[in-house]
Biopython code that builds the backbone (N, CA, C, O; Angstrom):
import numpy as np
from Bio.PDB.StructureBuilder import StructureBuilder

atoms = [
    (1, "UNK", "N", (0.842, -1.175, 0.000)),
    (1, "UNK", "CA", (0.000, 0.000, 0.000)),
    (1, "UNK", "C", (0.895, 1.248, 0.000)),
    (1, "UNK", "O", (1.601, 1.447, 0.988)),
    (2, "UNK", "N", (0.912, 1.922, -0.817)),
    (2, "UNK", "CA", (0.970, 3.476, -0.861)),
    (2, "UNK", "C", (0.882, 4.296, -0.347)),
    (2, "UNK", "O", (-0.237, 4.805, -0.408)),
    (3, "UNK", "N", (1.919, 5.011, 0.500)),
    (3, "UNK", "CA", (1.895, 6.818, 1.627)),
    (3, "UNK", "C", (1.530, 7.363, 0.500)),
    (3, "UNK", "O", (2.122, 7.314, -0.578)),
    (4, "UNK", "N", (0.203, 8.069, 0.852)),
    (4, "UNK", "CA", (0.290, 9.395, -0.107)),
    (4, "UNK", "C", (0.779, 10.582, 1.470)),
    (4, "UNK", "O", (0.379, 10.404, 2.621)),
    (5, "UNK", "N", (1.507, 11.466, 1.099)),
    (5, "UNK", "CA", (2.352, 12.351, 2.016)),
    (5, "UNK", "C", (1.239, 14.061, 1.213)),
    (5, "UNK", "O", (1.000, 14.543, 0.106)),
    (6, "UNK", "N", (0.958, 14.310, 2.499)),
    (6, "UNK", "CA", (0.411, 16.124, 2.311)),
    (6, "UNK", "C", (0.991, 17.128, 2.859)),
    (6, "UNK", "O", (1.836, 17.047, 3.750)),
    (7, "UNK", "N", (0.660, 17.923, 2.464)),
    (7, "UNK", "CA", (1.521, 19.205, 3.804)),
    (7, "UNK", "C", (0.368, 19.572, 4.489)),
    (7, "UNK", "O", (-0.693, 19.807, 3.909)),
    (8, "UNK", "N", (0.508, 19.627, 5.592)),
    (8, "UNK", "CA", (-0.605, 19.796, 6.700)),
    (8, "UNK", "C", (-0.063, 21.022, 7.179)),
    (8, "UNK", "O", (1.030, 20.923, 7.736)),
    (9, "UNK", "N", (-0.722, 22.494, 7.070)),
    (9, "UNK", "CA", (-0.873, 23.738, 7.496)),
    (9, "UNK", "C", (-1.234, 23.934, 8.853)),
    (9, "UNK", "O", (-2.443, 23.712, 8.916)),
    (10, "UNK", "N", (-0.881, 24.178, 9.746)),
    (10, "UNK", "CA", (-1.076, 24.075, 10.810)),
    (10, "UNK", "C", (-1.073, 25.353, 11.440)),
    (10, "UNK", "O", (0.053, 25.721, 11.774)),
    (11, "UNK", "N", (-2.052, 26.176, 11.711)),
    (11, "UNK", "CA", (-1.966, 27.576, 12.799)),
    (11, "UNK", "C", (-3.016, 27.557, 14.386)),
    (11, "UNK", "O", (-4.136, 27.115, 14.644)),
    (12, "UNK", "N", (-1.968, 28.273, 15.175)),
    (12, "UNK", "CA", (-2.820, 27.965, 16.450)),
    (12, "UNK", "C", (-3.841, 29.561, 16.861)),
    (12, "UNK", "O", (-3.543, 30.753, 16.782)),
    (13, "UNK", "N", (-4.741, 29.050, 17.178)),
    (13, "UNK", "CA", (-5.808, 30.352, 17.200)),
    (13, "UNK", "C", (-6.282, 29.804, 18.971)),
    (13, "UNK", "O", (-6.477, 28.628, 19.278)),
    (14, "UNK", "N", (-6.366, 30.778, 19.758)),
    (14, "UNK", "CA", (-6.116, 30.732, 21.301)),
    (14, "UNK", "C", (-5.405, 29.018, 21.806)),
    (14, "UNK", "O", (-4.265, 28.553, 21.821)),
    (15, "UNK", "N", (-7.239, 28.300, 22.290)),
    (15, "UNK", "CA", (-6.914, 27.272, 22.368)),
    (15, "UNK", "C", (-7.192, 26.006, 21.046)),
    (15, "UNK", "O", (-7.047, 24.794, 21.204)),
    (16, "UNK", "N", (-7.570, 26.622, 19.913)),
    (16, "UNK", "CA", (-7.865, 25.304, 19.116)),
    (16, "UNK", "C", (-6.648, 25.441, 17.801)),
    (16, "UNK", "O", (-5.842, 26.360, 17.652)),
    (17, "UNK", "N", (-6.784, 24.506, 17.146)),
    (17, "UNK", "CA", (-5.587, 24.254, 16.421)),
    (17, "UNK", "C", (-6.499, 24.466, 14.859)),
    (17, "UNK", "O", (-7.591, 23.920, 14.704)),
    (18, "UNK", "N", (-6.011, 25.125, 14.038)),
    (18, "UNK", "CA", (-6.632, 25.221, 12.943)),
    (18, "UNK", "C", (-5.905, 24.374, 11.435)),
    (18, "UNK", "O", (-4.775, 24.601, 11.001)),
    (19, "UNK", "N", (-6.810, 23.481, 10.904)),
    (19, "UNK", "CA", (-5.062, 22.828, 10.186)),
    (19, "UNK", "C", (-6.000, 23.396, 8.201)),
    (19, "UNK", "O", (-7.065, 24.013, 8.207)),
    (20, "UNK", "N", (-5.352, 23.035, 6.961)),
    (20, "UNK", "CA", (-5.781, 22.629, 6.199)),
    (20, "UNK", "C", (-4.602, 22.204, 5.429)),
    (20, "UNK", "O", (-3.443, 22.430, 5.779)),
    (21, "UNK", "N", (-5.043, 21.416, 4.087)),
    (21, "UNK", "CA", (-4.985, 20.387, 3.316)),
    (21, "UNK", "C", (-5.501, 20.517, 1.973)),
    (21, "UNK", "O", (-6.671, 20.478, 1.592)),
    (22, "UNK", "N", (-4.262, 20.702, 1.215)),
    (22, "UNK", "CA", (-5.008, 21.153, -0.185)),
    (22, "UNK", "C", (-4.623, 19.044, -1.125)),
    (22, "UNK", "O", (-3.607, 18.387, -1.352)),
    (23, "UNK", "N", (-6.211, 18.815, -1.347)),
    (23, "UNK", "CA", (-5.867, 17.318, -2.491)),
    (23, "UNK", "C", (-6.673, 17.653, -3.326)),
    (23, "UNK", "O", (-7.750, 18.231, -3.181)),
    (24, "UNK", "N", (-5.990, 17.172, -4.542)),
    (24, "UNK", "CA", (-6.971, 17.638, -5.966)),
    (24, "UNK", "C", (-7.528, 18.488, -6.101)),
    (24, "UNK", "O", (-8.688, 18.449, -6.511)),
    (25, "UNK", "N", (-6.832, 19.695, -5.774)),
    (25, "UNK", "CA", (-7.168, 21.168, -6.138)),
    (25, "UNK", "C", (-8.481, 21.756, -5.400)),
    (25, "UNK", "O", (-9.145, 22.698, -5.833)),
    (26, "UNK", "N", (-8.792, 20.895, -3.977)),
    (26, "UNK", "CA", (-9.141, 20.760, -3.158)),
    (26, "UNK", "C", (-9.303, 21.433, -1.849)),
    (26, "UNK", "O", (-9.545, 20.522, -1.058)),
    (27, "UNK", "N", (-9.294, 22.580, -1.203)),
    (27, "UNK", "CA", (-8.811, 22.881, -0.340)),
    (27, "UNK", "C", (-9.531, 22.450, 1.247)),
    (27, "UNK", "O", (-10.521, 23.004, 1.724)),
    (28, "UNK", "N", (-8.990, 21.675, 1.691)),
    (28, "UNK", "CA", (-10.317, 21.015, 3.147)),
    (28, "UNK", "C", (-9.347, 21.672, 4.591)),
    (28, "UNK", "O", (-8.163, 21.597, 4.919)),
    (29, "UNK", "N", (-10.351, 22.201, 5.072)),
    (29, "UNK", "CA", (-9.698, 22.969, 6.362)),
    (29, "UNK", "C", (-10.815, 22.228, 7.439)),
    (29, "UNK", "O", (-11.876, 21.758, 7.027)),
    (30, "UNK", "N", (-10.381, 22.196, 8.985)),
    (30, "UNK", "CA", (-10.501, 21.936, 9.660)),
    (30, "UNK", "C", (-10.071, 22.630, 11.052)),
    (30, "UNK", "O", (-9.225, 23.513, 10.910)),
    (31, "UNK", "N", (-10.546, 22.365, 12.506)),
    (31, "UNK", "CA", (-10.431, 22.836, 13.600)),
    (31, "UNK", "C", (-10.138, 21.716, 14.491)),
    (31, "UNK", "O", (-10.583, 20.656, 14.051)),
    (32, "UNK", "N", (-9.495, 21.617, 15.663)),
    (32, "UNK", "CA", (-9.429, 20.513, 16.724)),
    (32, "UNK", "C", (-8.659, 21.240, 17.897)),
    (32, "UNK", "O", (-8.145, 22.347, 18.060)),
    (33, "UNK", "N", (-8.844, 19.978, 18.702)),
    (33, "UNK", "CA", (-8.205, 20.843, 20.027)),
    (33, "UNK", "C", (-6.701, 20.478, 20.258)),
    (33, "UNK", "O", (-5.873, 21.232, 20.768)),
    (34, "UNK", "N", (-6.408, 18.844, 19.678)),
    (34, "UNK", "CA", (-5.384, 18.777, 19.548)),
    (34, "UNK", "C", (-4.521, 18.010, 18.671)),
    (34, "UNK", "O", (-5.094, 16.923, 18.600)),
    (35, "UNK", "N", (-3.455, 17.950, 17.950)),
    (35, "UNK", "CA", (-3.034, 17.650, 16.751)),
    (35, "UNK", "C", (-3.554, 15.965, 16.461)),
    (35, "UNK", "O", (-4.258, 15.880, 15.456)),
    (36, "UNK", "N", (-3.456, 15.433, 16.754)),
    (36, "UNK", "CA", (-3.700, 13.910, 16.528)),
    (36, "UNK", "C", (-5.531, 13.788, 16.255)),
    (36, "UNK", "O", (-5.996, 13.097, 15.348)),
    (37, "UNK", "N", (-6.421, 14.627, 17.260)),
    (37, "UNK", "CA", (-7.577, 15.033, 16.428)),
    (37, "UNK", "C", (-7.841, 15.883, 15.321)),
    (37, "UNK", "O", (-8.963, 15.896, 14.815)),
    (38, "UNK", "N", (-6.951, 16.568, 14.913)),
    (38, "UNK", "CA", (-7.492, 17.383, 13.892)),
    (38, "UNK", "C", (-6.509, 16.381, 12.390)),
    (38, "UNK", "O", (-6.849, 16.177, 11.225)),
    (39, "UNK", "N", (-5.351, 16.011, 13.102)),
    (39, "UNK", "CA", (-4.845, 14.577, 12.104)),
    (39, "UNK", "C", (-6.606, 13.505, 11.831)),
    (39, "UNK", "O", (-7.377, 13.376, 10.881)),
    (40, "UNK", "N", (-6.573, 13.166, 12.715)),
    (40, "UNK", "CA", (-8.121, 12.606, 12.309)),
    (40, "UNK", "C", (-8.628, 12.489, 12.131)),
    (40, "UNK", "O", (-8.986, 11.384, 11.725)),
    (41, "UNK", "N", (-9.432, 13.656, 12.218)),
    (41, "UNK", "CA", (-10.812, 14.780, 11.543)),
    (41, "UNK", "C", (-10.738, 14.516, 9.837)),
    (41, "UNK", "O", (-11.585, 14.072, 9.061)),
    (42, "UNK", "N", (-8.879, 15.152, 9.551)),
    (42, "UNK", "CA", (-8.884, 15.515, 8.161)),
    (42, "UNK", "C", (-8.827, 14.343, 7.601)),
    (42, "UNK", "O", (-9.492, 14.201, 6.574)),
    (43, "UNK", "N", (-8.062, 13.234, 8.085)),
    (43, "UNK", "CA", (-8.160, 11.656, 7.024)),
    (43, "UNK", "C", (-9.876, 11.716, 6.788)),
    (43, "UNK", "O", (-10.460, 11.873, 5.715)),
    (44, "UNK", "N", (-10.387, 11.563, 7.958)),
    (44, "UNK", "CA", (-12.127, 11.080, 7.858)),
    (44, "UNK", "C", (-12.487, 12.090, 6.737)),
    (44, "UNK", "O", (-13.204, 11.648, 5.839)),
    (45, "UNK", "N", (-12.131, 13.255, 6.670)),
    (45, "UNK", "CA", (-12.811, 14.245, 5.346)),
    (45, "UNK", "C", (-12.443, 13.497, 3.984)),
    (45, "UNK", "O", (-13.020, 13.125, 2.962)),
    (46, "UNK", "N", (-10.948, 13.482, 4.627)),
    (46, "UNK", "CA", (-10.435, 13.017, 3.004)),
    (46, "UNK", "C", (-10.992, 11.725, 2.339)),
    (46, "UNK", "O", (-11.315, 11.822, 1.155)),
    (47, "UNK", "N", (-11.119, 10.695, 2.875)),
    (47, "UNK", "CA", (-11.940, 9.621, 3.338)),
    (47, "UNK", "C", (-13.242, 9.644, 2.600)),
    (47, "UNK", "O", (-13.451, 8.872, 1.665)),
    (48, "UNK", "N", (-14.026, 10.429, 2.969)),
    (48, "UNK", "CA", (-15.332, 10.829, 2.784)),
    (48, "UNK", "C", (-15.438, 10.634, 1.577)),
    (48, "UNK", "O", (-15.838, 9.707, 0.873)),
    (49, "UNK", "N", (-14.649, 12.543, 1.267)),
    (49, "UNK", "CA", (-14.665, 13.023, 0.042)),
    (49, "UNK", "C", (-13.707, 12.602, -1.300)),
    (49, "UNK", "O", (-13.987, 12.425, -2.486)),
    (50, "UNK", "N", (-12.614, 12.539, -0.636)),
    (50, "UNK", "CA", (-11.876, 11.996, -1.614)),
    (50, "UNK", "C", (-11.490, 10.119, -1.930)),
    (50, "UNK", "O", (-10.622, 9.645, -2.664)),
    (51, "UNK", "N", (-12.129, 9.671, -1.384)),
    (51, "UNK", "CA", (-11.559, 8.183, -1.398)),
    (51, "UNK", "C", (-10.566, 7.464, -0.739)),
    (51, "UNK", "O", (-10.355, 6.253, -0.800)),
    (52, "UNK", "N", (-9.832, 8.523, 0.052)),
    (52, "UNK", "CA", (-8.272, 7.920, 0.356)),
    (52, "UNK", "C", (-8.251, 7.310, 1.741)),
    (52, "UNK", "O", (-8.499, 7.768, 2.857)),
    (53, "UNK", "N", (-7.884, 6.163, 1.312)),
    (53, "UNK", "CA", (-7.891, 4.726, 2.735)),
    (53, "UNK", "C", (-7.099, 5.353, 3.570)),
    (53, "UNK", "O", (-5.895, 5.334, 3.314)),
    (54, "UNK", "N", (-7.616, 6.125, 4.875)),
    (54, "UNK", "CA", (-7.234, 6.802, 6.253)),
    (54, "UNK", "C", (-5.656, 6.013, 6.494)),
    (54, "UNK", "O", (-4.721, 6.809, 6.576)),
    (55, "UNK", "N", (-5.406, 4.967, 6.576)),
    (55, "UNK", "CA", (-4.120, 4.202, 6.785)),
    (55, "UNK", "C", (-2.891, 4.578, 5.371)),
    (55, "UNK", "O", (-1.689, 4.536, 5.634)),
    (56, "UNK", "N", (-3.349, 4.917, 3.978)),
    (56, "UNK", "CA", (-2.291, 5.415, 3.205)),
    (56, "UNK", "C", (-2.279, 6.895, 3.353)),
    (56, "UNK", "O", (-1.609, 7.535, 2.542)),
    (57, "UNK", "N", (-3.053, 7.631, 4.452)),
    (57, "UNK", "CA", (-2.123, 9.347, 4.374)),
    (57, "UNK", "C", (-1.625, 9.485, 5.621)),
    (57, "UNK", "O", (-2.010, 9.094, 6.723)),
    (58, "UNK", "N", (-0.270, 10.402, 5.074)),
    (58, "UNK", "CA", (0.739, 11.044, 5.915)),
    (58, "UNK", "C", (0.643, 12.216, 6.156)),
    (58, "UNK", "O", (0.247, 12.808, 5.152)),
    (59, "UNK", "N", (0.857, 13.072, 7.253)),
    (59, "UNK", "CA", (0.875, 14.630, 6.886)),
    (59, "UNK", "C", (2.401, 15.050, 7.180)),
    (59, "UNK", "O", (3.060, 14.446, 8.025)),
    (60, "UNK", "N", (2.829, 15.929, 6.567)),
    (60, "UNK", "CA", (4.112, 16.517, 6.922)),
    (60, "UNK", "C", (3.311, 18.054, 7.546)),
    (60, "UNK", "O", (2.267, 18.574, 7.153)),
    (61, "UNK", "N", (4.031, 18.391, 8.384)),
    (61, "UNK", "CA", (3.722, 19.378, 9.416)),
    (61, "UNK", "C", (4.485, 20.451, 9.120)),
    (61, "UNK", "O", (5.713, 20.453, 9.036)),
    (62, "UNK", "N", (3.562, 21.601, 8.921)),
    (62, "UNK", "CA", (4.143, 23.224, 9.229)),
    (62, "UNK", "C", (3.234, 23.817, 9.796)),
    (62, "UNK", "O", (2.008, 23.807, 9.691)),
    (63, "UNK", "N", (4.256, 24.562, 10.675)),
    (63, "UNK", "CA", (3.056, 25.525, 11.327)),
    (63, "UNK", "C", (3.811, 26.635, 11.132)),
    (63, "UNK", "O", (5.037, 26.733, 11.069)),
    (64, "UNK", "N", (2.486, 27.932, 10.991)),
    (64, "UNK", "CA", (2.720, 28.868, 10.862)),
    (64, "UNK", "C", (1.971, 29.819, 11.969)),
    (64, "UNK", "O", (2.150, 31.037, 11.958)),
]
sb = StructureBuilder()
sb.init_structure("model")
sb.init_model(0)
sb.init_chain("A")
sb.init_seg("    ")
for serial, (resi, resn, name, xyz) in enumerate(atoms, 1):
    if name == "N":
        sb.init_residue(resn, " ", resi, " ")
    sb.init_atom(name, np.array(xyz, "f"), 0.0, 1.0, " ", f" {name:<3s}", serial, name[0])
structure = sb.get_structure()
């Protein structure tokens, strides 16, 4: 099976964590309280919407 690898945007706004995720010209943003949920949140979107089996994505992390 196949890593597909994203860049995961990551900014912190007081206490919640704001991330997004651009796939297939795509842009899916999200909120959580803490990184491993908002890692979560976004597979389940991607998941949803895009097809991609939660176990082949990676995120590479920046925060800004």
């Amino acid at each position: 099976m196949e890593k597909i690898k994203l860049a995961l945007i990551i900014e912190r706004e007081d206490i919640e964590l704001t991330g997004r995720v651009t796939y297939n010209d795509n842009l899916i943003i999200d909120n959580a309280q803490t990184l491993p949920e908002l890692e979560k949140s976004l597979k389940n979107i991607l998941w949803e919407f895009e097809g991609l089996e939660i176990e082949t994505i990676e995120f590479e992390h920046y925060f800004t």
